[in-house]
Structure formats: structure tokens, C-alpha cells
LUMKE-831113 format. One record per residue (C-alpha): residue in three letters; x, y, z; residue number from 1. Coordinates in steps of 0.2 Angstrom, whole numbers, plus 2048, in hexadecimal, padded with zeros to 3 digits. Each point is the difference from the previous one (the first is absolute). Layout:
# residues N
kedren | xx | yy | zz | marke
ALA | X | Y | Z | NUM
...
END
This chain:
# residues 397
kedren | xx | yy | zz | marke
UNK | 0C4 | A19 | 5E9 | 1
UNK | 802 | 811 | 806 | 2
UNK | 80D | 80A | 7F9 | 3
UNK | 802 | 80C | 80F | 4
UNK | 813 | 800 | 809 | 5
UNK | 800 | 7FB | 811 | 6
UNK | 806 | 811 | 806 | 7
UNK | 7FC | 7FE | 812 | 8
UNK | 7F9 | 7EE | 7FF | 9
UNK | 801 | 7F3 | 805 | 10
UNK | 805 | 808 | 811 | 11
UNK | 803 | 814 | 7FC | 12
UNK | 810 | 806 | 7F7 | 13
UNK | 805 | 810 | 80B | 14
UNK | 802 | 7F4 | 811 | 15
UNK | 808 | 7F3 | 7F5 | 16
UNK | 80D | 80D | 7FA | 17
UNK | 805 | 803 | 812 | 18
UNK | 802 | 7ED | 805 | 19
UNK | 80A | 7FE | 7F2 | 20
UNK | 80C | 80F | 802 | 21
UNK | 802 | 7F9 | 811 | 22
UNK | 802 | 7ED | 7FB | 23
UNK | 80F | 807 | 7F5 | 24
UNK | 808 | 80A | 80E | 25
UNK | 802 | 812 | 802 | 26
UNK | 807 | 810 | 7F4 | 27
UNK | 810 | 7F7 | 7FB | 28
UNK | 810 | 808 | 808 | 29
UNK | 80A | 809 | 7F9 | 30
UNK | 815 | 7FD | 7FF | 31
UNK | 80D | 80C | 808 | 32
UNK | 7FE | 80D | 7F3 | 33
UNK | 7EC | 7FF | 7FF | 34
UNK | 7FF | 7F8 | 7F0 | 35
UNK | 7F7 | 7F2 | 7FC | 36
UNK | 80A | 7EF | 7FD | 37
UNK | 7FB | 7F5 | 7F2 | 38
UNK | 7FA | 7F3 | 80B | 39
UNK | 7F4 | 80D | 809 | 40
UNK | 7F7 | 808 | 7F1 | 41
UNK | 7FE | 7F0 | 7F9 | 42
UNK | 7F7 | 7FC | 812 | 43
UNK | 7F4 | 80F | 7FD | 44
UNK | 7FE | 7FB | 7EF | 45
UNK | 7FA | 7F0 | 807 | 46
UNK | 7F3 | 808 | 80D | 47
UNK | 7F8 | 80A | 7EF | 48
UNK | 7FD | 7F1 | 7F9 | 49
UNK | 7F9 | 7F6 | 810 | 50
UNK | 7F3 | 80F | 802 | 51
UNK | 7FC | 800 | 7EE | 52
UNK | 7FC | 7EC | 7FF | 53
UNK | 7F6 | 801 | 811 | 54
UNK | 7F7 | 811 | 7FF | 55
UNK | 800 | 803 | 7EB | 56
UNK | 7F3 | 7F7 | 7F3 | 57
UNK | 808 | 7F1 | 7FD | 58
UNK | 7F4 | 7F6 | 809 | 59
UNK | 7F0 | 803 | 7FA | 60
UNK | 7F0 | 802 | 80A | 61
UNK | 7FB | 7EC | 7FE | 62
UNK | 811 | 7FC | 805 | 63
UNK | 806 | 7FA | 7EF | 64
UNK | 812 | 807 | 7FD | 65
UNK | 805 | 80B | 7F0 | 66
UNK | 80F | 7FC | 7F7 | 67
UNK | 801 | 813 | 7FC | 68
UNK | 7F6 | 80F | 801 | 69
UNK | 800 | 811 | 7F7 | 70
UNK | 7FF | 812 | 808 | 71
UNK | 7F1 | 800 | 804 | 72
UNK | 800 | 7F0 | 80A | 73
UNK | 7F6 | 7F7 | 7F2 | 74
UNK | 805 | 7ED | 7FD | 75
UNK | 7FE | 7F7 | 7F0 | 76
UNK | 7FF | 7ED | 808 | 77
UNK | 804 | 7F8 | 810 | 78
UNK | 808 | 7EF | 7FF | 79
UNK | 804 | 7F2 | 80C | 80
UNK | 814 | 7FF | 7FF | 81
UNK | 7FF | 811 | 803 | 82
UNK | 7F6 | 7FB | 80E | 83
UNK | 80B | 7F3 | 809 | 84
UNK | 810 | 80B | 7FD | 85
UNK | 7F6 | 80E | 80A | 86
UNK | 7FD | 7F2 | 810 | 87
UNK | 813 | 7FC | 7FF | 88
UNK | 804 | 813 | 800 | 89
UNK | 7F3 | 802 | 80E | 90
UNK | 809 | 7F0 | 809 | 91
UNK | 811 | 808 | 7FE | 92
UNK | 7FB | 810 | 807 | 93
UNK | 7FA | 7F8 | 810 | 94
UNK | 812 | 7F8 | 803 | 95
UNK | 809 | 812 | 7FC | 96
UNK | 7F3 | 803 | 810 | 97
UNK | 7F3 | 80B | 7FA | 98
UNK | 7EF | 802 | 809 | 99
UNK | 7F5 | 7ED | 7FD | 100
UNK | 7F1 | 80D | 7FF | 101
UNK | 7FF | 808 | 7F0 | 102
UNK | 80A | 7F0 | 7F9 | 103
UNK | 7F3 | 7F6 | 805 | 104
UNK | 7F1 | 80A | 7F9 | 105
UNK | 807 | 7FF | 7F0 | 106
UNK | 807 | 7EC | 800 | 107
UNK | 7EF | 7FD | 803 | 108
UNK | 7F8 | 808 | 7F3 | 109
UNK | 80B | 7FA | 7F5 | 110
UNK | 7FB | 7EF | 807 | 111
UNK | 7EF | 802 | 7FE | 112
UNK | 801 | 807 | 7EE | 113
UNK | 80A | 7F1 | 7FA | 114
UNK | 7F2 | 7F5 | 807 | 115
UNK | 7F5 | 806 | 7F6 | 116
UNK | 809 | 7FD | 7F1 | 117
UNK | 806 | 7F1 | 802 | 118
UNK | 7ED | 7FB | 804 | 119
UNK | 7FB | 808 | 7EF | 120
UNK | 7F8 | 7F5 | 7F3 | 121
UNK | 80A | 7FA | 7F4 | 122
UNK | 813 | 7FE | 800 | 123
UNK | 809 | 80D | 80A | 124
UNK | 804 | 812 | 7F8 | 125
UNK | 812 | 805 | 7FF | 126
UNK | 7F9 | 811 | 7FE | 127
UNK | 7F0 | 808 | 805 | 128
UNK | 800 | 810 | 7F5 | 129
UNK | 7F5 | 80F | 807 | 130
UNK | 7F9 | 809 | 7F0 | 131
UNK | 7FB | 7F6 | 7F0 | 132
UNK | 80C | 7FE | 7F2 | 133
UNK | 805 | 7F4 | 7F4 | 134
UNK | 805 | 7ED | 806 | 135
UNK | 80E | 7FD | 80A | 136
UNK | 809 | 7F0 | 7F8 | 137
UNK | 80A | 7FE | 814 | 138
UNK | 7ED | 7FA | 804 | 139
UNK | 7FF | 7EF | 7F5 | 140
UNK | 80D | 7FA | 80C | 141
UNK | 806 | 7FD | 812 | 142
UNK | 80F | 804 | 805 | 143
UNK | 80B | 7F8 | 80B | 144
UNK | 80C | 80E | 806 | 145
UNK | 7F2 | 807 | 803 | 146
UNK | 7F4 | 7F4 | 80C | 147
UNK | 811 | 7FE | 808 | 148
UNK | 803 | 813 | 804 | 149
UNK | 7F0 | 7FE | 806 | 150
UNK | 803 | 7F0 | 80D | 151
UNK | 811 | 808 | 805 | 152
UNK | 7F6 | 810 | 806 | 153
UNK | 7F2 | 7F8 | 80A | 154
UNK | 80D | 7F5 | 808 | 155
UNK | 80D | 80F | 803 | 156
UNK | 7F0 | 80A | 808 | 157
UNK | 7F9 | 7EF | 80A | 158
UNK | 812 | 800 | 808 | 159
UNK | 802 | 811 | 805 | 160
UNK | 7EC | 801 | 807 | 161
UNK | 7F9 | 80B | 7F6 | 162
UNK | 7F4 | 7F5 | 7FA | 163
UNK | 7F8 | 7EE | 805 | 164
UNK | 802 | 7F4 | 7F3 | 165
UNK | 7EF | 7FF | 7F4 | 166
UNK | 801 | 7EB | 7FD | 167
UNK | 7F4 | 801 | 7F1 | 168
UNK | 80A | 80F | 7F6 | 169
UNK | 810 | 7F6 | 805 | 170
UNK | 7F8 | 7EF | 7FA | 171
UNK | 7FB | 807 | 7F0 | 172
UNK | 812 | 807 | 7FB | 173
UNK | 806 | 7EF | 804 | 174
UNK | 7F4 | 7F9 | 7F2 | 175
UNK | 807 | 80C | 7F3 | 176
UNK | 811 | 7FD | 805 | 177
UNK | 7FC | 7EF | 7FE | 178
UNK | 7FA | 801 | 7ED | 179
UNK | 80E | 806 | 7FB | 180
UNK | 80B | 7F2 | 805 | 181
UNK | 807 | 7F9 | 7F1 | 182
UNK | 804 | 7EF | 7FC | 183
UNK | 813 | 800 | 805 | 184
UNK | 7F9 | 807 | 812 | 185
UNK | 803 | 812 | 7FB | 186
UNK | 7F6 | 80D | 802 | 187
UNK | 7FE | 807 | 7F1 | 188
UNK | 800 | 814 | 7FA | 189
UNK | 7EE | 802 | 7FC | 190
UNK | 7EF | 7F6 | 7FD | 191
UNK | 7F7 | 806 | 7F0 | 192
UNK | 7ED | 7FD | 804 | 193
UNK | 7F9 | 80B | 7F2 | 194
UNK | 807 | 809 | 7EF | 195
UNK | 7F7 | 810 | 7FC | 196
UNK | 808 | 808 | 7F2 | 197
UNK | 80E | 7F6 | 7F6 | 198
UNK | 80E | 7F6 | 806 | 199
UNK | 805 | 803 | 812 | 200
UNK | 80F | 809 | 801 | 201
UNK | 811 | 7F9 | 803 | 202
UNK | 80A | 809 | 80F | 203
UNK | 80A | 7FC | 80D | 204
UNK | 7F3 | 801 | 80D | 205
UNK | 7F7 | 7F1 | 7F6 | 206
UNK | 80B | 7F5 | 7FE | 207
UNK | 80C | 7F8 | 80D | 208
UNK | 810 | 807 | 804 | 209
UNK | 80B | 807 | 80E | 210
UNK | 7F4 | 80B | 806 | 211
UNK | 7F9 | 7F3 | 808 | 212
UNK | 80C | 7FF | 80D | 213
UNK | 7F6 | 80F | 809 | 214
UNK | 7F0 | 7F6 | 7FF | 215
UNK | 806 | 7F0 | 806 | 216
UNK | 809 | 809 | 810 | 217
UNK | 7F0 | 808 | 803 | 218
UNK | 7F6 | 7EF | 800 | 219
UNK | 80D | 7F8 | 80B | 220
UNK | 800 | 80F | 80C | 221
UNK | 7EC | 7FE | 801 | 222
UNK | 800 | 7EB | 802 | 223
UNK | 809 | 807 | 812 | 224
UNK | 7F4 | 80C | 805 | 225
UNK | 7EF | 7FA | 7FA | 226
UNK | 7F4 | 7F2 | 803 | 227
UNK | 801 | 7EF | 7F8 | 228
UNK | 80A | 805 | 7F0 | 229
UNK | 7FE | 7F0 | 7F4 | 230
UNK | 811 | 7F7 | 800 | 231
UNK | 7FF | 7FF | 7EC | 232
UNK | 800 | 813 | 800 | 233
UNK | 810 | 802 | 809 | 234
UNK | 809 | 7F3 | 7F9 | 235
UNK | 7FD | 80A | 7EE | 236
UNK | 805 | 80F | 808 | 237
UNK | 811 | 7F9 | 805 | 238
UNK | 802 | 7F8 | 7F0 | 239
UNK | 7FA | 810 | 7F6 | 240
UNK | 80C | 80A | 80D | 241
UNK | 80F | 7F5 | 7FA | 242
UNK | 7FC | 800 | 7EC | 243
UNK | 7FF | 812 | 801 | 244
UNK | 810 | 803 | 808 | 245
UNK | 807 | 7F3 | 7F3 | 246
UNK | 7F9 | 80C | 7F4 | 247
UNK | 806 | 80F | 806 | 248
UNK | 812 | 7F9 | 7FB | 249
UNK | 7FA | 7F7 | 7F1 | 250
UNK | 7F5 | 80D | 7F6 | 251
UNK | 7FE | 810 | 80B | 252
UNK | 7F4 | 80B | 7FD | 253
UNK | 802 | 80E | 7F3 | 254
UNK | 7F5 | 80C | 809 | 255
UNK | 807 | 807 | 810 | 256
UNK | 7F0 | 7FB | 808 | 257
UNK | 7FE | 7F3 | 802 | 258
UNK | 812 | 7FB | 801 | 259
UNK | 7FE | 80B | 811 | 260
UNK | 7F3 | 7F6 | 805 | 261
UNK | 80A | 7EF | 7FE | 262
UNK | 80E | 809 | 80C | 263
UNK | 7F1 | 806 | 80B | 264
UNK | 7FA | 7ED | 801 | 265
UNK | 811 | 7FA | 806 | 266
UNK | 805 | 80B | 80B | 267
UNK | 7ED | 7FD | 807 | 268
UNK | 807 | 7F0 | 805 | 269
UNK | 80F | 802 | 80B | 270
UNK | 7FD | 7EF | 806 | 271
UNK | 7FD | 7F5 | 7F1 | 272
UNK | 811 | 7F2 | 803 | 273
UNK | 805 | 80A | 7EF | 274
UNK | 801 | 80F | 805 | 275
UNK | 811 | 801 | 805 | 276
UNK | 809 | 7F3 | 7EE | 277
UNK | 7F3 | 80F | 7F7 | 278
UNK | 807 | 80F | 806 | 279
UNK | 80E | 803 | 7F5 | 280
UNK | 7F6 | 7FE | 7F1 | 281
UNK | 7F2 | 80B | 804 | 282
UNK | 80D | 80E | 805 | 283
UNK | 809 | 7FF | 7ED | 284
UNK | 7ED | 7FD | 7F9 | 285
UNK | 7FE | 813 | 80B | 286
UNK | 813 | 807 | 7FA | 287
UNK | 7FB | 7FD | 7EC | 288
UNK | 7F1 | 80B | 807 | 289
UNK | 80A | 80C | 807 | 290
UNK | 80E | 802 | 7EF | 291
UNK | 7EF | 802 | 7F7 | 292
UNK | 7FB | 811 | 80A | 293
UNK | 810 | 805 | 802 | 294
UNK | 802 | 7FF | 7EC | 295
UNK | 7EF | 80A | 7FE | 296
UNK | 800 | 80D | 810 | 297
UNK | 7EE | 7F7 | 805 | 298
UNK | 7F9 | 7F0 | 803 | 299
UNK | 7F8 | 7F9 | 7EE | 300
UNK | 7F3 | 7F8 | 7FE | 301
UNK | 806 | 7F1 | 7F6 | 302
UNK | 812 | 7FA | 7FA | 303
UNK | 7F7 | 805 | 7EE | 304
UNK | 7F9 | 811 | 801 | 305
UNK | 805 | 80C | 80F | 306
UNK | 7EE | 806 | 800 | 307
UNK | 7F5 | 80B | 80A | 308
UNK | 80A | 805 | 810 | 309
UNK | 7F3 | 7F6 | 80C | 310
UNK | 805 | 804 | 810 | 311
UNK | 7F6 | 7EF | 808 | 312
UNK | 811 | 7F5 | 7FA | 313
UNK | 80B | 80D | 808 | 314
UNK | 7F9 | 7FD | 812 | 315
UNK | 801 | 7EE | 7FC | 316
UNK | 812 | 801 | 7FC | 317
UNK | 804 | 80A | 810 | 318
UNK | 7F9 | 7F3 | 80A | 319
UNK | 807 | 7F1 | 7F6 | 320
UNK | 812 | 80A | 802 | 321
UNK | 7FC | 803 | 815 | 322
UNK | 7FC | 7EE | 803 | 323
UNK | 80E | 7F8 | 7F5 | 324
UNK | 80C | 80C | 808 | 325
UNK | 7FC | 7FA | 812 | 326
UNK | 801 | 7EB | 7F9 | 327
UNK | 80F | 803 | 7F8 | 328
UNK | 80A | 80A | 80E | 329
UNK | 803 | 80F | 7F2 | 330
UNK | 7FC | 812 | 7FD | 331
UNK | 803 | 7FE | 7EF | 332
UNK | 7EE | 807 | 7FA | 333
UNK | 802 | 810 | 80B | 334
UNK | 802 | 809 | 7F3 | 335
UNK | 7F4 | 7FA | 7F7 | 336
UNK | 7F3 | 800 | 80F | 337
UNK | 804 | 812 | 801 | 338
UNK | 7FD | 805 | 7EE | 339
UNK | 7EF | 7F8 | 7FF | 340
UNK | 7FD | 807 | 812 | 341
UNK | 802 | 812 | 7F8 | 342
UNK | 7F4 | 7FB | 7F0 | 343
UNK | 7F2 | 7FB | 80B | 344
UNK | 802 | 80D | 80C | 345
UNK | 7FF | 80E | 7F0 | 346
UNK | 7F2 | 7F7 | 7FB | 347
UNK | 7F4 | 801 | 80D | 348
UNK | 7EF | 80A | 7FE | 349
UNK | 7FC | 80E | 80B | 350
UNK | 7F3 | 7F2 | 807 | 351
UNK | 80C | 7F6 | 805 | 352
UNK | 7FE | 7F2 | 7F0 | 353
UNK | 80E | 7F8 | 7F5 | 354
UNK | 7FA | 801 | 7EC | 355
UNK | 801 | 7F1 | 7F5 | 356
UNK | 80A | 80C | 7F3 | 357
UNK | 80B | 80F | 807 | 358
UNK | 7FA | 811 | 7F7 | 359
UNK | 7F1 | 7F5 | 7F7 | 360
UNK | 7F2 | 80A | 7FB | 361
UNK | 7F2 | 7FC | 808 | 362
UNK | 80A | 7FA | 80C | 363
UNK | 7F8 | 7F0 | 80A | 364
UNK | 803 | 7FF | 814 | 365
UNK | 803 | 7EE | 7FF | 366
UNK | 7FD | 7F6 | 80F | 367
UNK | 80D | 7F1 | 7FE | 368
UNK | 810 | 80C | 7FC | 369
UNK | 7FB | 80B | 80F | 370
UNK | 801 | 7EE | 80C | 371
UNK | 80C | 7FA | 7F7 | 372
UNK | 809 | 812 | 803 | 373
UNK | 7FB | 803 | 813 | 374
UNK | 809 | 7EE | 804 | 375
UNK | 810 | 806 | 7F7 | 376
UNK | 802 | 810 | 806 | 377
UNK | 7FA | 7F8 | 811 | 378
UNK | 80F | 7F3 | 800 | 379
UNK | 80C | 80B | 7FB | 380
UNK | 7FD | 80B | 812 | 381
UNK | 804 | 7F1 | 808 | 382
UNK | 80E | 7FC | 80C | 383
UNK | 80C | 7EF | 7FD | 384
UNK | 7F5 | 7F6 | 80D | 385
UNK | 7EF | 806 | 7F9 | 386
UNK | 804 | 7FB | 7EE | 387
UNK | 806 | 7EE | 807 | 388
UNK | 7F0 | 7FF | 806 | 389
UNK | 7F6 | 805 | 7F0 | 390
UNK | 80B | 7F3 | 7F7 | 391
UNK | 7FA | 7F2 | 809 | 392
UNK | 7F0 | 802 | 7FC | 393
UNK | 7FF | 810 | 7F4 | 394
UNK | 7EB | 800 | 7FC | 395
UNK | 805 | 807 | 7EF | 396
UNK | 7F0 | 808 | 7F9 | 397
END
């Protein structure tokens, strides 16, 4: 596959630019004494970020996504997750009103280029890596979280007409999902199909757990939206949805993570019959969250090991904090919103990317933690009633 950035394609970068500038409102206005509130440079933060996803080199000239890319542009592998994530991005943009055009240029790239690797020989590759190097041990398996991202996105996009729904790439993400239905009627984390050197490894994105939660609310929110979704599917999805939230309580996470995505994958679900008896617990599960950054001065990237300052679980934590806020009838994370608002907004590139790493040499322009970044600093622009309306149905990337 071509390793060339899709600078101006699909659909040209420089007239994109200006529909999204324009999608995002104006030059924000400025407060009595011409300074710039919180709220409004997190706004123009936001419209950075928008341009760079549209116009920058994430999406590469075949329409496979990039989980990163380096200064030059240059992307090591694309990846389907990464994929779907960018068709729910995409999808959420065209309800903050952005122009359809240039969104739909791109869904449908990234349509077509998920249809030609799920039509690929062999299992499905969870990444497809751009330059040769050694094997990649993620590619002896299929991943759940991963087919579902990619469901979730094609249904998000299908709904907001950017793309038409392709039956035979839908029918064959069904059949995966559908393998890694275990014998309880769970979906299981990950379907080994092949071992290339030694053991495969034991993580929590390969073995079930809360995370979950965020693939299972993803399946459910496709089974509404797309054609002829197998009943067994979504039946394991609400079953998986409910085990993980079980788990989330039980035996959370270590790693911020994926613990973020758990919250991510209720709050996903505003109208699961739970939703409500859950609420208290997800917001303590989010306060122990909270003591933890406020212990360190960051957000860590594990209850063991404060780690690498990875500024992907700071947007996620600014979103979780938004979205709990408004179902609980609180401002209690406003400071904490605005912390983390002022991390990402020190963080941004010149080109409008988030890092994986703050300060990290060589620094990578990493595509999720820009989304996740440009809907957190998005939400926090909005108004009372605009955020009610997010929180109904959120399309958390």
C-alpha cells in the first residue's frame, strides 16, 4: 500500500480547511477585556485539531487511516480500529454541522479501504504495516474491540449519510464477531488463529475485561443502524456490555486505559435500563481516578507505574469528566476538566496534532489522541443545552 499522506486527497486539503473552520464557527469572541476565556481557546484549540484530521496525513492516499505519523508525514501501519474510530470521528463532526463534502470524501475512503481488507485472504489483519519489519504478534489474533470499532464507525457514518452501507464488508465483520462468541454467549477479547514466535502474550486487550464495555455499546449502537444484524450478535453484546460493567466494580482495570474505555462504553449507553442504578458507581469508579491525578499532578498511566505522560488518557478523562458531570447534575470535575483542558491545549503541534507522549522525542502526531482531544476540547465550548444533547447520544470516538 502506498505510504503517501493524503495531503489534499481524498477531496483537497486547503478547501477542506475552510469548511471546517466554518463548520466550527467563526474567530472566537473575545470577553469584555479582550481576553480569551477558557471555554474559547479551548474552542480554537478544537478547530486546530479538526483541520489537522481532515487536511494532515493521517489518512493515507488508499484511504487506510494511520494510528500516528512522524514529521515528515510518514506512517509506520494503518490499522482497522483506527479506521472505524476515524468514521465515528467523521460521523460526529457532521452533527457539530460541518460541511457533508469533505466528510464524505474521506468516509468513503475509508469505507472502501476497509473493504478491501476485510475481503483479503486469510483472517483479517489487525494491522497492516507499511514498511517490512519483524512479525507483529497482534496479527496471530482478531480482536474484538477491534471489529467492533470498526462496525460502530460504518454504522455512525451510515447514519449521518456520509456513506451508503457496503452489505458484504458489514456481513463479513458480523462473521468475525460471531467467532469470537464464547461458550457462555460472550464475546470474547480475541481469537488467536496463528502463533509466530512464542506464547501469545497476556494483556488486557486479550483477555476479557471491562474494556469491553466500549465494544459491546458499539455493537448494540450498530444492530440499530445496519442491516440484518444476527440476533446472536446483539444478544452477546448486551450480555458482554453487562459482564464488563460487573467488572469494572469487581476487578478494574490497572491501566488508565482501558479503564477509560469501560466509562467510555457506559456512558455510550445512556439508555441501557441500567444506566441510571449504574451511575453512582461509575462516578466513584471516575473519583478514585481523579484522587490518583490529583496525588501525582497528571493523569498516570496505571494504579502501578505513573508512566509516560500519554496525553490520549487525558482527553479521554476530560470527556469521561464532561459527560458524568451533566448525568449526575454536578460540576464537580470542573476543575479537573480544566486542568486537563490546559495539558492538551500546551500540547498541541504547530500542525494542529496531539502527541502520544508530551515532550517525547521523536514525538508522534497520533491520530486517536488528537480525536479523542478535538471532542474534549469541543464539549467543553458547549453551552448547558448543547451538552444535554451530546449526552444523549455522545458518539464517543
Amino acid at each position: 500500500m502506498s505510504a503517501e499522506a493524503v495531503t489534499g486527497a481524498p477531496g483537497g486539503g486547503a478547501r477542506d480547511n475552510d469548511t471546517c473552520a466554518a463548520g466550527l464557527g467563526a474567530a472566537a469572541s473575545r470577553g469584555n477585556n479582550g481576553a480569551m476565556t477558557t471555554s474559547e481557546r479551548s474552542s480554537s484549540e478544537a478547530t486546530a485539531l479538526v483541520r489537522w484530521l481532515l487536511a494532515g496525513p493521517v489518512q493515507r492516499a488508499d484511504g487506510g487511516v494511520a494510528g500516528w505519523v512522524d514529521a515528515r508525514g510518514g506512517a509506520a501501519y494503518v490499522y482497522p480500529e483506527i479506521a472505524g474510530y476515524y468514521l465515528q470521528w467523521l460521523a460526529w463532526r457532521a452533527t457539530e454541522g460541518d460541511g457533508h463534502g469533505p466528510l464524505i470524501r474521506r468516509a468513503e475512503a475509508t469505507q472502501r479501504w476497509l473493504a478491501q481488507w476485510a475481503s483479503a485472504p486469510g483472517p483479517p489483519a489487525t494491522r497492516v504495516h507499511q514498511v517490512a519489519g519483524p512479525p507483529d504478534w497482534r496479527n496471530d489474533a482478531v480482536f474484538c474491540f477491534d471489529l467492533a470499532m470498526v462496525l460502530r464507525g460504518l454504522a455512525a457514518a451510515t447514519e449521518q449519510r456520509l456513506i451508503g452501507s457496503d452489505d458484504a464488508l458489514v456481513d463479513t465483520v458480523y462473521c468475525e464477531l460471531d467467532r469470537l462468541i464464547g461458550a457462555d454467549g460472550d464475546f470474547d477479547a480475541c481469537r488467536v488463529h496463528a502463533r509466530t514466535d512464542g506464547p501469545f502474550p497476556t494483556r488486557w486487550s486479550t483477555q476479557r475485561g471491562a474494556f469491553l464495555a466500549k465494544a459491546a455499546a458499539g455493537v448494540d449502537f450498530a444492530a440499530l443502524r445496519l442491516p440484518s444484524m444476527p440476533a446472536r450478535l446483539r444478544d452477546a453484546a448486551r450480555t458482554t456490555f453487562d459482564a464488563s460493567l460487573d467488572a469494572l466494580l469487581a476487578a478494574p482495570h490497572a491501566e488508565t486505559h482501558p479503564l477509560l474505555y469501560a466509562l467510555e462504553g457506559y456512558l455510550n449507553w445512556p439508555a441501557h435500563p441500567d444506566f441510571v442504578r449504574r451511575l453512582p458507581d461509575a462516578i466513584a469508579c471516575f473519583d478514585a481516578l481523579v484522587a490518583r491525578c490529583d496525588a501525582l499532578g497528571r493523569v498516570p498511566e496505571s494504579t502501578l507505574d505513573a508512566g509516560p505522560a500519554r496525553l490520549d488518557i487525558v482527553a479521554q478523562a476530560m470527556r469521561v469528566a464532561l459527560l458524568l458531570d451533566h448525568h449526575g447534575g454536578t460540576t464537580r470535575h470542573r476543575a479537573c476538566v480544566q486542568r486537563l483542558a490546559t495539558t492538551l491545549r500546551h500540547a498541541v503541534t504547530s500542525e494542529g496534532a496531539v502527541p502520544f507522549v508530551h515532550e517525547a522525542a521523536p514525538l508522534q502526531r497520533n491520530a486517536w489522541a488528537t480525536m479523542f482531544a478535538s471532542q474534549a476540547l469541543a464539549w467543553m465550548g458547549h453551552g448547558a443545552t448543547a451538552i444535554a444533547s451530546v449526552a444523549r447520544e455522545p458518539l464517543l470516538v
